[in-house]
N, C-alpha and C positions, 0 to 999 in steps of 0.2 A: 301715628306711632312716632314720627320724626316730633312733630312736636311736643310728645313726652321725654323723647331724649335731648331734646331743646335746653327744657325745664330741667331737670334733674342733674344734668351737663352745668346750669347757669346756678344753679344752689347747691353743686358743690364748691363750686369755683368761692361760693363767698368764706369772708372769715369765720362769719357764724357755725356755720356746718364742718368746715376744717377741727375748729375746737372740738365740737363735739363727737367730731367721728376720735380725736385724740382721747377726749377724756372715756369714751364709753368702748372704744372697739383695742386701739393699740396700749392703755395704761395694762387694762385686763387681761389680755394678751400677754403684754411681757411678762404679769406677775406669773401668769402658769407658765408660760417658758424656764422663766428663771427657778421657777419652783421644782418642775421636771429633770433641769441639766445642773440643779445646784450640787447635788452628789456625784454627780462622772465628772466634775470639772477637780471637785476634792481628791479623787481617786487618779484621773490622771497627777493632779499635783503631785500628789505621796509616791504615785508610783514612778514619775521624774528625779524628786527628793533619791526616792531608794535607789535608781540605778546609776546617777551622779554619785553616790556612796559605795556603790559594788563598784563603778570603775576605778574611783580613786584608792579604794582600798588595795584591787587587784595590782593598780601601778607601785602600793606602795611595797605590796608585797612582791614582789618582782624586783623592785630598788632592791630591797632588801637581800632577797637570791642570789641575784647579779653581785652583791657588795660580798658576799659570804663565800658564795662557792670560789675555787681557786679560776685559773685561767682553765680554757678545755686542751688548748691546745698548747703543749710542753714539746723542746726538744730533747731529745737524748742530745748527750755529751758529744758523742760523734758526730752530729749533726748539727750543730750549732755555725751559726754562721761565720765566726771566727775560723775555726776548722775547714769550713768548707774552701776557704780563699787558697789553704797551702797546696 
């Protein structure tokens, strides 16, 4: 047994077998990976795209609110800080 794991140990190790385990086991391999995750990689994108667009939209409307509405807090006349000194 040790010396079938000798063997198998000393032909992987060559460059002959390296290639081959690349072109038959890992090319294959990635094409169904790639083929698998190629639409959830699209979906997360679009769905990044969309929520970089709802936040900036929300900030712009918000700019806009802020620019529109008047101040919240007003003093009355009597209250004014000029007044308040005498």
């Amino acid at each position: 047994m040790d010396q079938l794991w000798k063997s198998c140990s000393q032909y992987f190790q060559t460059d002959d077998a390296k290639r081959q385990m690349k072109s038959a086991v890992l090319n294959p391999l990635g094409g169904i990976l790639y083929e698998e995750f190629y639409i959830y990689v699209w979906i997360i994108c679009f769905y990044h795209v969309f929520l970089i667009l709802l936040v900036f939209s929300i900030f712009l409307l918000l700019l806009r609110q802020i620019k529109t509405t008047p101040s919240i807090v007003t003093l009355p006349h009597s209250m004014a800080p000029c007044a308040m000194m005498i």
